[in-house]
C-alpha positions in Angstrom: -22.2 22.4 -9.1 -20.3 20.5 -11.4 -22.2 16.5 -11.7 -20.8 13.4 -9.6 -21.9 11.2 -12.1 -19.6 12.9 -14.8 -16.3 13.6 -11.9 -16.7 10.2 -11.3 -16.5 8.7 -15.1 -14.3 11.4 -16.1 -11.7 11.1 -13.1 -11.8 7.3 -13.1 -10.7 7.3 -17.0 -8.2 9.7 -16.7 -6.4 8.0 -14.1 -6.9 4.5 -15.6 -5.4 5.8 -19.2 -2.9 7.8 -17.3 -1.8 4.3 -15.7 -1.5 2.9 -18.6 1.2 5.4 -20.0 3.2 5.0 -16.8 3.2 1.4 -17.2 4.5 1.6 -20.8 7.5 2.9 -19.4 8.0 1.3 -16.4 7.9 -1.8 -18.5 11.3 -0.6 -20.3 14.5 -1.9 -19.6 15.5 1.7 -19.0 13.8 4.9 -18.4 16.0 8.7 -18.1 15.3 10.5 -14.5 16.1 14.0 -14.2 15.9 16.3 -11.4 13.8 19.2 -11.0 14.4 22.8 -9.6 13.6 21.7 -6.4 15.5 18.4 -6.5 13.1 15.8 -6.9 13.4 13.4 -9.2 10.8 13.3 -12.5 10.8 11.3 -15.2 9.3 11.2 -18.8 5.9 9.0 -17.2 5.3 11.7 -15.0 5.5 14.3 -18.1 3.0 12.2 -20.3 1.1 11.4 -17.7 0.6 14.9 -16.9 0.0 15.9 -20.7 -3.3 13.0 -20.9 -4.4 13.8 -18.0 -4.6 17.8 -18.2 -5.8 17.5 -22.0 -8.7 15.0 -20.6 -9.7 17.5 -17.7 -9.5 20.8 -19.4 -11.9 19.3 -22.1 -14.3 18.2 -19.9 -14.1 21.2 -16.8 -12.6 24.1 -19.0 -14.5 26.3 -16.9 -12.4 25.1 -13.6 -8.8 25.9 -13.0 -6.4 22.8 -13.2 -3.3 22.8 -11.0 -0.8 19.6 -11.5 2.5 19.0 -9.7 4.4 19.0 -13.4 3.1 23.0 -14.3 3.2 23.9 -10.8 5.3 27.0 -11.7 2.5 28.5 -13.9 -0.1 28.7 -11.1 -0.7 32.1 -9.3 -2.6 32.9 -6.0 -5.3 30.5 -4.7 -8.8 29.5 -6.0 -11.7 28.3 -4.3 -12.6 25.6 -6.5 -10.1 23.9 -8.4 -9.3 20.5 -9.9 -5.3 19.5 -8.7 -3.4 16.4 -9.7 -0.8 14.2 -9.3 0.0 12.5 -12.6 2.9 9.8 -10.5 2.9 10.1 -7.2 5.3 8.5 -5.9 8.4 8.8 -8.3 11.1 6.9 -6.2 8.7 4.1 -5.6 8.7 4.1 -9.8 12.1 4.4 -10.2 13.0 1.6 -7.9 10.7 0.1 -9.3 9.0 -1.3 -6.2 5.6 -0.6 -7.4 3.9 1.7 -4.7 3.5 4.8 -7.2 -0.1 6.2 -7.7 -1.9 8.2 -10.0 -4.2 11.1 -8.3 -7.1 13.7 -9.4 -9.4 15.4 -7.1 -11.3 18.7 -7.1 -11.1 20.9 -4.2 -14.1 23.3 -3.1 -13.9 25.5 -0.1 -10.9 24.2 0.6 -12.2 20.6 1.2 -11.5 17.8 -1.2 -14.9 16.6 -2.4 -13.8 14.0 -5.2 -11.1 12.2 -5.9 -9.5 9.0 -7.5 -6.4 6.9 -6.5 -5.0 4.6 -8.8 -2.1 2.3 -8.8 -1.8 0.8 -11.4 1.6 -1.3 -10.6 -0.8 -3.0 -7.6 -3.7 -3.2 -9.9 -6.0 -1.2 -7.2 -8.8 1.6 -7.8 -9.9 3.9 -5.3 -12.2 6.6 -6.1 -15.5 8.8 -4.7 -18.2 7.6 -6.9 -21.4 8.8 -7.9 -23.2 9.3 -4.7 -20.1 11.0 -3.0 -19.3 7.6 -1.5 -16.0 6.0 -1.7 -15.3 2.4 -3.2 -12.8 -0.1 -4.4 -13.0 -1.4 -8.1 -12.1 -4.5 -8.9 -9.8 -5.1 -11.7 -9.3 -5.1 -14.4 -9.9 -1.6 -15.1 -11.0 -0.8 -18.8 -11.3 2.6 -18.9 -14.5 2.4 -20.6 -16.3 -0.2 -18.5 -16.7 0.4 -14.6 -16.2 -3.0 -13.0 -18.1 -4.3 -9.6 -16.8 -2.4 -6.8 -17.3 -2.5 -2.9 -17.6 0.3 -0.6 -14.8 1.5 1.7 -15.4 2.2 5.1 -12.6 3.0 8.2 -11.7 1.2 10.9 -12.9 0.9 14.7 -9.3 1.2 15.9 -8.3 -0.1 19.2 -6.4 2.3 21.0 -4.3 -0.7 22.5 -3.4 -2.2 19.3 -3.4 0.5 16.8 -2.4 -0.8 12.7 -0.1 2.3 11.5 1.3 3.3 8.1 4.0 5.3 7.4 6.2 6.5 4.4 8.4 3.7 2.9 10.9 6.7 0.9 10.3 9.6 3.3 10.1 7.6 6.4 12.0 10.1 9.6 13.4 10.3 13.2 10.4 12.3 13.9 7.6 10.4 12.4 9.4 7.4 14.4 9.5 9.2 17.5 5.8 10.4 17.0 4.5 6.8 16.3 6.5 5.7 19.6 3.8 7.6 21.4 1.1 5.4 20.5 -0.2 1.5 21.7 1.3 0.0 18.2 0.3 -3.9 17.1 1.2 -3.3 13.5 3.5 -0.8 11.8 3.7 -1.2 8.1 5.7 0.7 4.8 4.1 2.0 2.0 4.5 4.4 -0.8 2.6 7.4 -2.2 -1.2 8.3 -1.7 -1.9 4.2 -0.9 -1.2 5.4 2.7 -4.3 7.2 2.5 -6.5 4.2 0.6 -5.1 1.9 3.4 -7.0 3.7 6.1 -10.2 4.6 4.6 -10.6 0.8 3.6 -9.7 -0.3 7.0 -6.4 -1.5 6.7 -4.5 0.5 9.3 -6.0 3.1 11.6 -3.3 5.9 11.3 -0.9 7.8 9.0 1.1 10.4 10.3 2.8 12.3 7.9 5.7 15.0 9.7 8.2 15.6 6.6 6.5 17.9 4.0 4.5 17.5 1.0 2.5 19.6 -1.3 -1.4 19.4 -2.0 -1.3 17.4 -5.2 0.4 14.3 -3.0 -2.8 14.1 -0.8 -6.0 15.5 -2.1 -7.1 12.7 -4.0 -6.5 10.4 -1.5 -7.8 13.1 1.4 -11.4 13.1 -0.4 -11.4 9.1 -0.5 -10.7 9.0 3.0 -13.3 11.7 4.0 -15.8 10.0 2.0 -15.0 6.4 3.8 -15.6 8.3 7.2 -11.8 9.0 8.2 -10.0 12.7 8.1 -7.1 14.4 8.0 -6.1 17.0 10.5 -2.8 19.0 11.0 -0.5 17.4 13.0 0.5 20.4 15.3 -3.0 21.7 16.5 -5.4 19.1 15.3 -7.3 21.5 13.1 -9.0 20.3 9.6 -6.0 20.2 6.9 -7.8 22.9 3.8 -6.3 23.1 0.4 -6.1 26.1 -1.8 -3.6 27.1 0.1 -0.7 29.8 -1.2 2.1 27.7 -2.5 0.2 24.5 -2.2 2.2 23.6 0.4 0.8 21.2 3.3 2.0 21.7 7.2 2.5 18.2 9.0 -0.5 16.0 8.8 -1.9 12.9 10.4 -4.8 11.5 8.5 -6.8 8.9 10.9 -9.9 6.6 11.6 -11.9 8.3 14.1 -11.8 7.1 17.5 -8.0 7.4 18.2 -7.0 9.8 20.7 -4.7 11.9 18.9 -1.9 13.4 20.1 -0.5 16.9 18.8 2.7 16.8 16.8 6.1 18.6 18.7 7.2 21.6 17.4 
């Protein structure tokens, strides 16, 4: 059983150093985007992000495979144990420079994320399972070397008649409209990336439905935060636990939630 002590240290600088070579370039007056097999866009922060993240990992964990969004092609069948990552998550949001873009590690056992670490480094907020398994907020700033104070994250006592929802700000769909339409809503907001996730385990909103598709590196880091702040994340269609280590890595539909919403099952 690998130490929470040393996921902790080791995740949290990773994703702090890895911010800091995203923000290099977002900081230039222009950056090349290219698109991938599948279409969607990358760019050269989520390449070196990958690289220092990956070299930093597979220093520490050699003993545990690595799967990142960036050498997703090289991976083969499933594992039970694994450490997956998102070096940008969030790539649009980047490009458009609108600032809702997040880095993401989190290791995966028995198909449940047990760590994890959500930074975003363009909103100068730090997420993250700590030592004890429980999930906090760091205060800034984040030296990569020197934990700051942090607080602990906890979910929401929703009120069914006024529920706080979050939804995708690029991916954002007819569906996932019509879906939220079936709930009491007082607040409805946009965000990018894994935030979504953060915003309900430290009691901002109440609900994220997610109906459009993603792959496991977009929510397992922010998954295991949530998890450890007392939320979860279920698939949309039957209600039933979303697992990783899945083949592919892809994710059905997913809403991730406070408890004590009564959900409602996805159509289709």
């Amino acid at each position: 059983m690998t130490d929470r002590a040393e996921l902790a240290h080791i995740f949290r600088r990773a994703a702090i150093e890895a911010g800091g070579v995203i923000m290099e370039i977002y900081g230039q007056d222009d950056f090349a985007v290219r698109s991938k097999d599948d279409e969607s866009p990358v760019t050269l922060a989520d390449e070196r992000a990958d690289a220092h993240i990956s070299a930093i990992l597979r220093a520490a964990f050699a003993d545990i495979p690595l799967v990142t969004e960036e050498q997703a092609g090289t991976h083969g069948g499933t594992f039970e144990r694994f450490l997956i990552v998102d070096p940008l998550d969030g790539t649009k949001e980047f490009i458009q420079r609108r600032g809702d873009f997040t880095v993401n590690i989190a290791l995966i056992e028995g198909g449940i994320p047990v760590a994890g670490v959500v930074y975003a480094p363009a909103r100068n907020r730090l997420f993250y399972t700590d030592a004890t398994g429980a999930a906090v907020e760091e205060e800034g700033p984040h030296d990569p070397a020197s934990p700051g104070a942090t607080r602990p994250l906890a979910v929401s006592r929703p009120d069914p008649a006024a529920l706080r929802v979050v939804a995708s700000k690029s991916h954002r769909d007819a569906a996932t409209d019509a879906y939220i339409g079936r709930y009491r809503v007082a607040d409805l907001v946009s965000a990018g990336s894994s935030l979504k996730f953060c915003l309900v385990a430290c009691g901002e909103a109440d609900l994220y439905p997610r109906l459009g598709p993603t792959m496991e590196w977009d929510t397992a880091a922010g998954d295991a935060v949530l998890r450890a702040a007392g939320g979860a994340v279920v698939q949309a269609r039957d209600l039933a636990p979303l697992v990783y280590g899945k083949a592919g890595f892809r994710n059905p539909q997913f809403i991730a939630h406070a408890p004590g919403i009564a959900l409602l099952p996805a159509d289709g």
